[in-house]
C-alpha positions in Angstrom: 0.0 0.0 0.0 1.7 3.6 -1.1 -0.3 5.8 1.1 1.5 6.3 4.7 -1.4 9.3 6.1 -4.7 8.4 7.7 -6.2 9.8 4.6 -4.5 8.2 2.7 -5.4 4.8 4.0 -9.0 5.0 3.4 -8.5 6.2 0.1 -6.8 3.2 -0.5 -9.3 1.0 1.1 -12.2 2.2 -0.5 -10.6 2.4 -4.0 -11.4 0.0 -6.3 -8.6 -1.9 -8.2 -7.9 -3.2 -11.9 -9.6 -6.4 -12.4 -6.7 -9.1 -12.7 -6.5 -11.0 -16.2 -8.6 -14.0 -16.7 -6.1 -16.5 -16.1 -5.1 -15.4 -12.3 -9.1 -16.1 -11.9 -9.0 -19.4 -13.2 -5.0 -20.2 -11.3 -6.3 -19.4 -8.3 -9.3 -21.2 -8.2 -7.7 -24.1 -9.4 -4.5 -23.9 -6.2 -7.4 -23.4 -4.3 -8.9 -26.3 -4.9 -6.4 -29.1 -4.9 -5.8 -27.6 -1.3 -9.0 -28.6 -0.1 -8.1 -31.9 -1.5 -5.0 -32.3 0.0 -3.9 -33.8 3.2 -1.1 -32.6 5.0 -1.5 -29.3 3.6 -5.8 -29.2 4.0 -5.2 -29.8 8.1 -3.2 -26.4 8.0 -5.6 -24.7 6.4 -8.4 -25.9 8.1 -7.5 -23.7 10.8 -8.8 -20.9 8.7 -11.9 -22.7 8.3 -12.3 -23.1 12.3 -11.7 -19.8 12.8 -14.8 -18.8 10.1 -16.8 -21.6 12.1 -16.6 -20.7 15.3 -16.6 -16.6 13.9 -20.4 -17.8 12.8 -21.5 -18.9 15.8 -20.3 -16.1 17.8 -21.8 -13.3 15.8 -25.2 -15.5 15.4 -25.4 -15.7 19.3 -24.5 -12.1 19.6 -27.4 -11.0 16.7 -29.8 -13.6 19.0 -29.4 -11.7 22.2 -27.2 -14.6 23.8 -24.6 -13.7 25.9 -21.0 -14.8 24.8 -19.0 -16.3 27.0 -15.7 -17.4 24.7 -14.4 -19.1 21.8 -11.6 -21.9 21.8 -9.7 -22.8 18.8 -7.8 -26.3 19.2 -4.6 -27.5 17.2 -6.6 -30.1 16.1 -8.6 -27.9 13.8 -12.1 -28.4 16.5 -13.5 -25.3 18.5 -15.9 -24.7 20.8 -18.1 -21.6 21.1 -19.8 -20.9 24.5 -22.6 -18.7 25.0 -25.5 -17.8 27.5 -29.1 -17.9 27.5 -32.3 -19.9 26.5 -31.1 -23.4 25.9 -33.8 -24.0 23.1 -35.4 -21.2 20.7 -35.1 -19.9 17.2 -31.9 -18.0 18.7 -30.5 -21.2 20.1 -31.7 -22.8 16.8 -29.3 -20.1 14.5 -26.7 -20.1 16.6 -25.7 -23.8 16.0 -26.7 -23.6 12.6 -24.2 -21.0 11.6 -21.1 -22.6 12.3 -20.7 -24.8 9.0 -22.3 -22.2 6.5 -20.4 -19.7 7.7 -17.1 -20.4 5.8 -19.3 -20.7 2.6 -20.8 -16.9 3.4 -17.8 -15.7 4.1 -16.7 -16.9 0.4 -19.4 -15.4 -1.1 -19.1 -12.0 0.5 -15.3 -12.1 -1.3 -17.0 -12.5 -4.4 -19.2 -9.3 -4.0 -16.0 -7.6 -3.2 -14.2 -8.9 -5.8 -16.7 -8.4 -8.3 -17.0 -4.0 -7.4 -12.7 -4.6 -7.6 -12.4 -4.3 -4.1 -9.8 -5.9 -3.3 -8.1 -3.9 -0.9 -11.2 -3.2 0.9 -12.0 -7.0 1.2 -8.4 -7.4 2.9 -8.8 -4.8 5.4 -12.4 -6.1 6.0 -10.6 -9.8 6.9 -8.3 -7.9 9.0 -10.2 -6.2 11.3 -13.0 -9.1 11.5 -10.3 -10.9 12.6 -9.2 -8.3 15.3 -12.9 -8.6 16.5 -12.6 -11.9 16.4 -9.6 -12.2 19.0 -11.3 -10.6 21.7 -13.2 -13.2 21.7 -10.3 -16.0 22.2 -9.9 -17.8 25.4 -6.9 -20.2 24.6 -3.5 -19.7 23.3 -3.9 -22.0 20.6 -6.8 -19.8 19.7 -4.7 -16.2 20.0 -1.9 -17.8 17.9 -4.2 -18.8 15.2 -6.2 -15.4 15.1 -3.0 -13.3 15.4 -1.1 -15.4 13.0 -3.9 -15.6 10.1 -4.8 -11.8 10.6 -0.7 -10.5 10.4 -0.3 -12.6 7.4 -3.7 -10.9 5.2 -2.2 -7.5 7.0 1.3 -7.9 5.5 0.1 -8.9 2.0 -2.6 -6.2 1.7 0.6 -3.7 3.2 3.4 -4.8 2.0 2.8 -6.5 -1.6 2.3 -4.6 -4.8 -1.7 -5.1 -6.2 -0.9 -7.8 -8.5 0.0 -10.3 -5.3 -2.8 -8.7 -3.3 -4.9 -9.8 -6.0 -3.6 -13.6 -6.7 -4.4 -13.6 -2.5 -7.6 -12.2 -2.2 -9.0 -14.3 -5.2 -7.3 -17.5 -4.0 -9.0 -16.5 -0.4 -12.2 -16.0 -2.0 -12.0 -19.7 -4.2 -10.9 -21.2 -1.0 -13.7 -20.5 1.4 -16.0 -21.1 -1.4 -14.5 -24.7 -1.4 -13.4 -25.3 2.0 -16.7 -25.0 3.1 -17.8 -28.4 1.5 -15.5 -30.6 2.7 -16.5 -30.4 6.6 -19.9 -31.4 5.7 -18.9 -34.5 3.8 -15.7 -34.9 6.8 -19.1 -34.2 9.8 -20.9 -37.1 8.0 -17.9 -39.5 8.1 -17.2 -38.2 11.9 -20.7 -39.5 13.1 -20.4 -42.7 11.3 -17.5 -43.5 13.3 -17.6 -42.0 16.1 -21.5 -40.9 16.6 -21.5 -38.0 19.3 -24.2 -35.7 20.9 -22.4 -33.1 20.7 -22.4 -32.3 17.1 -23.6 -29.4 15.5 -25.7 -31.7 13.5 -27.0 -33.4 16.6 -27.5 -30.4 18.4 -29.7 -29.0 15.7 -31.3 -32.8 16.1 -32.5 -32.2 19.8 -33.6 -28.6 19.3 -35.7 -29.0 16.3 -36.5 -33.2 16.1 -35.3 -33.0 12.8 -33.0 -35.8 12.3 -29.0 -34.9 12.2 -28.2 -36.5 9.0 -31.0 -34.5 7.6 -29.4 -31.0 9.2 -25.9 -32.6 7.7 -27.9 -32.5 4.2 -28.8 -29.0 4.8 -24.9 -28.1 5.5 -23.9 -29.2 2.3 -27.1 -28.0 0.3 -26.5 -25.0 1.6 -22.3 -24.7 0.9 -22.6 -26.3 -2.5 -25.3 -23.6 -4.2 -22.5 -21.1 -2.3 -19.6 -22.6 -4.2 -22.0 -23.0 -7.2 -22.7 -19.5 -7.3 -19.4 -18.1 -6.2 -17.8 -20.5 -9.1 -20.7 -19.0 -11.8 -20.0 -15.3 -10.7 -16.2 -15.6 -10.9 -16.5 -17.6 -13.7 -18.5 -14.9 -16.0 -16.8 -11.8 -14.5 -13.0 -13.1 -15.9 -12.4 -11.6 -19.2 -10.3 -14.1 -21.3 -8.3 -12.7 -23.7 -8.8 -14.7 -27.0 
């Protein structure tokens, strides 16, 4: 970023960017996808996905007039999200549905930004959501996550000349459009073989009586049409050059 003044900065931030060429669209879509289907590499990342997760259920509870007690990230790539109030209740109800759409959102909120060339703006938005979100942490594991994920956005949206800043926020974008299938299908697999009560799908089960693999169908109805639209809006908005 060139401007070093507090006016400066919001210029930046609310300036709107060249679109990138066709290709960077299609690149980082494409790296963003083979790393939701890696292994080693997917468990890193995952942490990102967490972090969105637990984000979802914290703001939801918030919106419902529940009272938030914490949020714990674990190295493991789980969390926990604890908040006070009614234990049953449409706001109850939201709250645990939030956590595994939430990634899939976030996505698609990247590709309103990137669609007005916003890319900047869509940087600094991940930034200081992220700041928000570490008041919020109660563990160390948690703080080291937050801290780390937000200074590495922060030094690519600061540091790097538009072009990378780009490449990033596109891949971002692709990447929480994808990542937020795979939990469902890896949520699914989780209950098979190790069925517990304490699943957001199971959770939704004792609030509602609608059956968990039923809510788990929801999930991923819900995060494919995301990635499906995401994928359709990025797709038409690239401008190949023939």
């Amino acid at each position: 970023m060139e401007g070093t003044s507090f006016e400066e900065v919001v210029s930046e931030v609310f300036s709107t960017q060249m679109p990138p060429p066709w290709w960077l669209v299609v690149a980082t879509g494409v790296a963003a996808l083979v790393l939701v289907s890696t292994g080693g590499p997917w468990r890193v990342a995952r942490n990102v996905v967490t972090i969105a997760h637990e984000g979802g259920h914290a703001v939801v509870a918030l919106l419902s007039g529940r009272q938030l007690t914490g949020v714990r990230l674990h190295s493991d790539t789980s969390g926990v999200t604890v908040s006070r109030g009614r234990p049953d209740g449409i706001g109850m109800i939201l709250t645990v549905f939030a956590g595994y759409v939430t990634p899939s959102v976030v996505g698609l909120v990247g590709v309103v930004f990137l669609l007005g060339n916003r890319i900047t703006g869509l940087l600094w938005l991940s930034v200081l959501l992220l700041a928000a979100m570490l008041v919020m942490i109660r563990n160390l594991y948690g703080v080291v996550s937050v801290v780390g994920t937000g200074a590495l956005v922060f030094v690519i949206s600061w540091f790097t000349p538009a072009e990378v800043q780009a490449a990033f926020a596109y891949f971002f974008t692709w990447f929480m459009l994808a990542a937020g299938v795979r939990p469902v299908f890896e949520l699914q697999a989780q209950r098979r073989r190790q069925p517990s009560a304490q699943s957001d799908a199971d959770q939704l089960h004792r609030l509602t009586g609608m059956p968990g693999t039923a809510w788990v169908m929801v999930f991923g109805a819900v995060n494919l049409a995301s990635l499906a639209l995401g994928v359709w809006l990025l797709w038409t908005s690239a401008d190949p050059v023939l």
